[in-house]
BAZAVO-725354 format. One record per residue (C-alpha): x, y, z; residue number from 1. Coordinates in nm, 3 decimals, decimal comma. Layout:
<recs>
u;v;w;seq
X;Y;Z;NUM
...
</recs>
This chain:
<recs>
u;v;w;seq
-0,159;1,860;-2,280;1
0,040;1,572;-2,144;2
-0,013;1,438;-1,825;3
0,257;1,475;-1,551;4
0,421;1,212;-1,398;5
0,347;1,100;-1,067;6
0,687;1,067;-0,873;7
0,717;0,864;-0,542;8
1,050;0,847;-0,270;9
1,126;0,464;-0,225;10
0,956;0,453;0,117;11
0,604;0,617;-0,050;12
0,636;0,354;-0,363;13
0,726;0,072;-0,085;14
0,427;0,167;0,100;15
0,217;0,210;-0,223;16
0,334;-0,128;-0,285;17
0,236;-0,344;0,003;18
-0,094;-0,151;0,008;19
-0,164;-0,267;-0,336;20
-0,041;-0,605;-0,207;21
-0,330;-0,602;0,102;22
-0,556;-0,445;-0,168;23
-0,586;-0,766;-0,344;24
-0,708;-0,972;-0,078;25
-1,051;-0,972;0,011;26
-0,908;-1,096;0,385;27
-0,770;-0,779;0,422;28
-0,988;-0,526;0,219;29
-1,316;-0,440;0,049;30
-1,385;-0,322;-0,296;31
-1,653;-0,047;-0,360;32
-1,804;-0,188;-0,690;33
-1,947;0,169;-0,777;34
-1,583;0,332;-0,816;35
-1,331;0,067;-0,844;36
-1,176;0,164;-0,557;37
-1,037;-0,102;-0,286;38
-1,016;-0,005;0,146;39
-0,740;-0,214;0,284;40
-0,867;-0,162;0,676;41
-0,631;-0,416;0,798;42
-0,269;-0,340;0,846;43
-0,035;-0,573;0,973;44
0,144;-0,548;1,233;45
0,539;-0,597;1,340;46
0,624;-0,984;1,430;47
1,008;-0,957;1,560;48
1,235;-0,773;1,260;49
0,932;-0,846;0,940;50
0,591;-0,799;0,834;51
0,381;-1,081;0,709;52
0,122;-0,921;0,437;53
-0,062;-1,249;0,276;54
0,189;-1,489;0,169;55
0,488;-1,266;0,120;56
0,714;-1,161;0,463;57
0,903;-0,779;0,423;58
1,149;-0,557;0,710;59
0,985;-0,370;0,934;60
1,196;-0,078;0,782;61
0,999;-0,186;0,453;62
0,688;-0,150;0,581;63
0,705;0,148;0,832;64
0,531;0,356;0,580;65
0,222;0,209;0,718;66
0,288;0,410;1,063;67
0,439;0,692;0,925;68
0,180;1,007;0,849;69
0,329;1,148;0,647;70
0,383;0,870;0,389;71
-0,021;0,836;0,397;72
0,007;1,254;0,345;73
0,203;1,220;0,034;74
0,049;0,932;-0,119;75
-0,302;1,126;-0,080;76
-0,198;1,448;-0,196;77
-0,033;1,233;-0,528;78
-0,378;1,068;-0,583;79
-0,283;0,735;-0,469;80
-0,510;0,687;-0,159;81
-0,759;0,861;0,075;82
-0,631;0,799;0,378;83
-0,751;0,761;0,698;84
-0,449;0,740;0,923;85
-0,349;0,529;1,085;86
-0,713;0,317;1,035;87
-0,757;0,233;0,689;88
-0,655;0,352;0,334;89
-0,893;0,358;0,024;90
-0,685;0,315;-0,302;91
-0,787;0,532;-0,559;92
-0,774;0,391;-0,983;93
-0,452;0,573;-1,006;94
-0,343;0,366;-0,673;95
-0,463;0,055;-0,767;96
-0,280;0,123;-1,142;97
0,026;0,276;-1,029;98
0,339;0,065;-1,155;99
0,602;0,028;-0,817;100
0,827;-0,217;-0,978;101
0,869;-0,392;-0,608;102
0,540;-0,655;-0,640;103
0,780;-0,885;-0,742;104
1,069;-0,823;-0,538;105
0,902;-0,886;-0,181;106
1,023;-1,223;-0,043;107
0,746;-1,480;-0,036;108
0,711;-1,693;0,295;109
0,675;-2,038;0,424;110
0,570;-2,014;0,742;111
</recs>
């Protein structure tokens, strides 16, 4: 039996995205060395019009998936996280594995 693809909107994958972004540094998260799994339990917040998530800078509009819900909703009920809204999100293997295409769109900053 073949496995069903996992389909995401643009503002879920987005989100997905710049939580596998935080996921990847240990300033921002912690990895549970039993599962494999990574807590990102800092999300940034708004500074004028962008985010800054480690070294990259993304819109607001990119990154309101972090305060919307219903984005955290989705992504859990696909697999992608346990969330804990609006606190922290644990991504899952699938999560971590899960190709977005966008890690190497986001605009990296120098300031």
């Amino acid at each position: 039996m073949k496995k069903k693809a996992i389909k995401l909107n643009s503002l879920q994958r987005r989100t997905l995205a710049l939580f596998q972004v935080l996921a990847s540094s240990p300033e921002t998260s912690t990895t549970h060395e039993d599962t494999g799994e990574i807590t990102v339990s800092y999300l940034p917040e708004p500074h004028g019009d962008h985010v800054h998530i480690g070294n990259i800078v993304v819109s607001g509009q990119d990154a309101s998936g972090f305060s919307n819900e219903a984005v955290w909703r989705a992504l859990a009920r696909k697999g992608m996280i346990v969330a804990n809204f609006p606190v922290q999100a644990t991504l899952t293997r699938e999560g971590l594995a899960f190709e977005t295409g966008l890690r190497d769109q986001f605009e990296h900053s120098d300031h």
